[in-house]
Legacy VTK file of the C-alpha trace (Angstrom):
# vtk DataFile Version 3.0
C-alpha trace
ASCII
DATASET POLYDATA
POINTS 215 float
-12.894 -67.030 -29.226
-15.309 -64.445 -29.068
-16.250 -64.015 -25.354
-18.921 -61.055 -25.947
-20.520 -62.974 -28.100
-20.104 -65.870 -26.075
-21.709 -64.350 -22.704
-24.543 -63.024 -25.132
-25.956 -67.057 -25.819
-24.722 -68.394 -22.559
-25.386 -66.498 -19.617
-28.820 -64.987 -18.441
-27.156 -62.700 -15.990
-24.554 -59.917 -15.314
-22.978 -62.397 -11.862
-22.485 -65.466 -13.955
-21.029 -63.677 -16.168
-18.530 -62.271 -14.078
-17.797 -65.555 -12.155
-16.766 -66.976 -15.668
-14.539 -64.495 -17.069
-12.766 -64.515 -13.419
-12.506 -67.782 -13.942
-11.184 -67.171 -17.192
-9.002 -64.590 -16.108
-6.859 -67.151 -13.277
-6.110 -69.373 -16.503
-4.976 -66.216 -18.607
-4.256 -63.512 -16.655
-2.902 -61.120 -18.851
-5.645 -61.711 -21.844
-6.509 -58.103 -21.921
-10.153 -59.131 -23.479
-11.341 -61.152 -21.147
-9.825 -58.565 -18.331
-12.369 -55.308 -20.179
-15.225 -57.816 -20.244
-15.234 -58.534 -16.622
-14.270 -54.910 -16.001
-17.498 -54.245 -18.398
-19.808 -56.530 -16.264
-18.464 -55.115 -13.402
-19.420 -51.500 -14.771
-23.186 -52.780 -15.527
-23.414 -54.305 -12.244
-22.654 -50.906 -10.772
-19.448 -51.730 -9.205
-17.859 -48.978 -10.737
-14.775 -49.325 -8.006
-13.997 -52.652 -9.052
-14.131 -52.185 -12.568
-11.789 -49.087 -12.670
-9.199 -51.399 -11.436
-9.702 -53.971 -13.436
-9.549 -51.422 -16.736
-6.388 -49.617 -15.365
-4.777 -52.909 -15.575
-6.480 -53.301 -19.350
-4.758 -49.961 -19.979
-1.875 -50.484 -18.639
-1.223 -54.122 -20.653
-2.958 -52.448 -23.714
-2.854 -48.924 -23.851
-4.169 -48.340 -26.830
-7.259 -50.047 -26.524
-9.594 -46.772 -27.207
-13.244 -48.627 -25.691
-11.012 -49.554 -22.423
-9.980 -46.059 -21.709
-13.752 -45.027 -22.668
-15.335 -47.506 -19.815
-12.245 -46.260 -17.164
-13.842 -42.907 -17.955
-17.626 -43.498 -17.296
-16.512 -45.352 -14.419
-14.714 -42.103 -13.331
-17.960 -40.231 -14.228
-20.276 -42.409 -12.035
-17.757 -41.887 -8.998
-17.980 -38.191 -9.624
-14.494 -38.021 -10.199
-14.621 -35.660 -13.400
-11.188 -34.729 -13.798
-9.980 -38.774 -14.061
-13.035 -38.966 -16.186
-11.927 -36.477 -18.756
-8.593 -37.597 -19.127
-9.050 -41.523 -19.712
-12.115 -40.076 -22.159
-9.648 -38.029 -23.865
-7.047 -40.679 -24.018
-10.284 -42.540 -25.912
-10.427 -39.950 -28.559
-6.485 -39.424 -29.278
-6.868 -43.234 -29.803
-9.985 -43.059 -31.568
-10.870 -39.908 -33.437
-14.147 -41.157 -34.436
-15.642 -42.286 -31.398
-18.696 -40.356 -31.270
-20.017 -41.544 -27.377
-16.592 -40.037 -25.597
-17.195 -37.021 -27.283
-20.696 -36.763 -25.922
-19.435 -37.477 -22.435
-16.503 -34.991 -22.747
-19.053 -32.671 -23.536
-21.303 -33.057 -20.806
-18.606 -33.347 -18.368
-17.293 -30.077 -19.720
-21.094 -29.067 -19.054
-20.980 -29.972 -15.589
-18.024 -27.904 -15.259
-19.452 -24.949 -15.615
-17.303 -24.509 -19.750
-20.807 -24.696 -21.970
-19.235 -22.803 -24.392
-16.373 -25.753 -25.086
-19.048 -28.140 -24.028
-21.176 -27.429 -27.531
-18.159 -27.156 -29.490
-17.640 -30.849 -28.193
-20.946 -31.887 -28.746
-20.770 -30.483 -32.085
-17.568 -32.520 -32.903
-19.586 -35.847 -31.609
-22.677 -34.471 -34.073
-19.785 -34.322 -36.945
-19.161 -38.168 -36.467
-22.441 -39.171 -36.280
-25.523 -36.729 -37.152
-28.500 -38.859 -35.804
-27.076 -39.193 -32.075
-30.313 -38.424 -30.569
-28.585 -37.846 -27.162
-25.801 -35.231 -28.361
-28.850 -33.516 -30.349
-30.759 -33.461 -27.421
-28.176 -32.600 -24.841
-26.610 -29.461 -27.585
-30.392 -28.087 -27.503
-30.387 -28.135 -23.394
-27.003 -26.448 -24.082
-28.136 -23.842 -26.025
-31.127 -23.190 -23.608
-28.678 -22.941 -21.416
-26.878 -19.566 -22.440
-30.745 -18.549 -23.787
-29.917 -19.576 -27.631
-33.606 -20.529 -27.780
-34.137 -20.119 -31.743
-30.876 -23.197 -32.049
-32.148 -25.181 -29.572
-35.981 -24.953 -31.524
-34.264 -26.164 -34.728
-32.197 -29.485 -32.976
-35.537 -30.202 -31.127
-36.960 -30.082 -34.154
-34.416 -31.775 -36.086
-34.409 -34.662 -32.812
-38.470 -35.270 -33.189
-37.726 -35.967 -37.275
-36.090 -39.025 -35.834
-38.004 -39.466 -33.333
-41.570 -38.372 -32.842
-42.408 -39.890 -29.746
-40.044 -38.376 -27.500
-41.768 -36.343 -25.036
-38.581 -34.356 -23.750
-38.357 -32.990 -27.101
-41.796 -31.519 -27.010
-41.642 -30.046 -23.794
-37.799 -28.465 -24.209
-39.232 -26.898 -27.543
-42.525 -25.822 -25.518
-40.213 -24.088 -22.735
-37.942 -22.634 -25.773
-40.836 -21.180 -27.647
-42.384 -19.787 -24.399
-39.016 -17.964 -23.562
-39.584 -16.297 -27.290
-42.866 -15.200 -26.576
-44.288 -17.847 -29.074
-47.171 -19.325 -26.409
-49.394 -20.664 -29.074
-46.550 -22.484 -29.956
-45.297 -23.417 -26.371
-48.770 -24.510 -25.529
-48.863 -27.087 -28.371
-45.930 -28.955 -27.560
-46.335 -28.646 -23.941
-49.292 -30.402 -24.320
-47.933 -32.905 -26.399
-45.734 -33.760 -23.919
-48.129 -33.884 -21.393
-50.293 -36.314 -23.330
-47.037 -38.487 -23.793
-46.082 -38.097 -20.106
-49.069 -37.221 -18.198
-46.972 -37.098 -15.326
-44.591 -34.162 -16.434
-46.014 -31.492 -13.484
-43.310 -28.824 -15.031
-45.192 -29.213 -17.998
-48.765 -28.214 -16.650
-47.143 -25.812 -14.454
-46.648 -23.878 -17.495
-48.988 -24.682 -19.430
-51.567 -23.157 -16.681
-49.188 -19.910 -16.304
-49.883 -19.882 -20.558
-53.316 -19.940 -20.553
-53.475 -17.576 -17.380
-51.418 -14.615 -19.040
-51.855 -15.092 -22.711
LINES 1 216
215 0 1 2 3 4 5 6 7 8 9 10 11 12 13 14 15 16 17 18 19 20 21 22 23 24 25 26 27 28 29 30 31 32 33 34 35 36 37 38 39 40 41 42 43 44 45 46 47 48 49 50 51 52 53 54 55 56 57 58 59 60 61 62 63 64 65 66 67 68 69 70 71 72 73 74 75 76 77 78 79 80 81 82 83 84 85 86 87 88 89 90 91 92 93 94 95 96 97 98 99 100 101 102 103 104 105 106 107 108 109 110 111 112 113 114 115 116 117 118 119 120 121 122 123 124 125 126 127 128 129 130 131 132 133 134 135 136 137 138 139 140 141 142 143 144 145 146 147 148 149 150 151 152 153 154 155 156 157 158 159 160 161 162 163 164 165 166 167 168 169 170 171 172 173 174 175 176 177 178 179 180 181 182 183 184 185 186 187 188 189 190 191 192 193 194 195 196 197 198 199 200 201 202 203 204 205 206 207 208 209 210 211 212 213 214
C-alpha cells in the first residue's frame, strides 16, 4: 500500500491525516512507513517536538532509512538545536550520497555557525548533485557576498535568473553586488528591477536613492 500516495487523494488536511496513520500505527506499530509519515505530518503541522520522536523511533527500527534521518534533522533545525541537526543530516548523506537537500541544509547550518568557508564547499557538493537547485545557487551567492566575493556571487545570480527570471532576490543581491564593485549603472538596473517586482523591498530604494545621490 502506498500511504503517501494514499493521503494525497484522501485527505484534505494535515490533522486527518495524522489521526489516520495513528490509527494505522496502533494496528502496526512497528511499520516504519507509516511511523515517518505521521512523523512527516507532524513536521508540516509544526510540531516539530512530536515528530522528532516519532523519527528517532523510525531510525532506530530502520536506520538506514536516509529521508528519515533528513526530516529528524530539519526538525532539529527548526528547534534550533544545530548540532543534533547536523549529525542526523549527516547520517542522511553517509546513507545517501546523492541527496542534494541535506547538503544544502548542512551548508547553511555550517553558515549559521559562523564556518562559510566549509559552508560553500558544502553547497558546492549539493550544486555537484544537482546544478539547477535554485536555493543552493542562491544561498552560495549570499555566501560569497558574505566574505565580499562579489564578482562569484554576480555570475550564480546571474546563472539563478537564467532559470528563473522573475525572482526579485536575484536582482536585488546582484544590484547590492555590483554596487559594492563600484558598477552603479549596473546596481541601479537591477535594483530597480527588483523594486518593480517587489515594490515593497525598502532596502532596495534605500539604495537606490544613496545611487542616484552620489553617482
Amino acid at each position: 500500500m502506498n500511504i503517501s500516495t494514499e493521503l494525497a487523494t484522501d485527505f484534505n488536511d494535515i490533522k486527518s491525516s495524522i489521526q489516520m496513520l495513528e490509527k494505522r500505527i496502533e494496528i502496526e506499530p512497528g511499520n516504519h512507513h507509516t511511523m515517518h509519515m505521521l512523523g512527516y505530518y507532524y513536521y508540516m503541522q509544526g510540531n516539530f517536538k512530536k515528530a522528532i520522536t516519532i523519527f528517532d523511533k523510525v531510525v532506530d527500527i530502520k536506520p538506514n532509512t536516509a529521508l528519515s534521518h533528513y526530516y529528524l534533522g530539519l526538525c532539529y533545525y527548526r528547534t534550533a538545536n544545530l548540532e543534533q541537526a547536523l549529525k542526523s543530516l549527516t547520517l542522511a548523506v553517509g546513507i545517501d550520497p546523492e541527496f542534494c537537500l541535506a547538503f544544502y541544509w548542512i551548508g547553511r547550518i555550517q553558515f549559521y555557525s559562523g564556518k562559510t568557508q566549509k559552508a560553500i564547499e558544502t553547497l558546492k557538493k549539493c550544486m555537484e548533485k544537482d546544478a539547477e537547485s535554485l536555493i543552493a545557487i542562491y544561498d552560495l551567492a549570499c555566501m560569497y557576498m558574505h566574505i565580499d566575493q562579489h564578482k562569484e556571487a554576480i555570475e550564480l545570480l546571474e546563472r539563478l535568473l537564467e532559470m528563473d527570471s522573475n525572482n526579485a532576490n536575484a536582482y536585488y543581491q546582484l544590484g547590492v553586488a555590483f554596487d559594492k564593485l563600484g558598477w552603479h549603472s549596473e546596481a541601479k538596473l537591477h535594483l530597480e528591477k527588483a523594486l518593480e517586482m517587489d515594490a515593497g523591498n525598502e532596502n532596495a530604494q534605500t539604495l537606490i536613492e544613496r545611487i542616484s545621490t552620489t553617482h
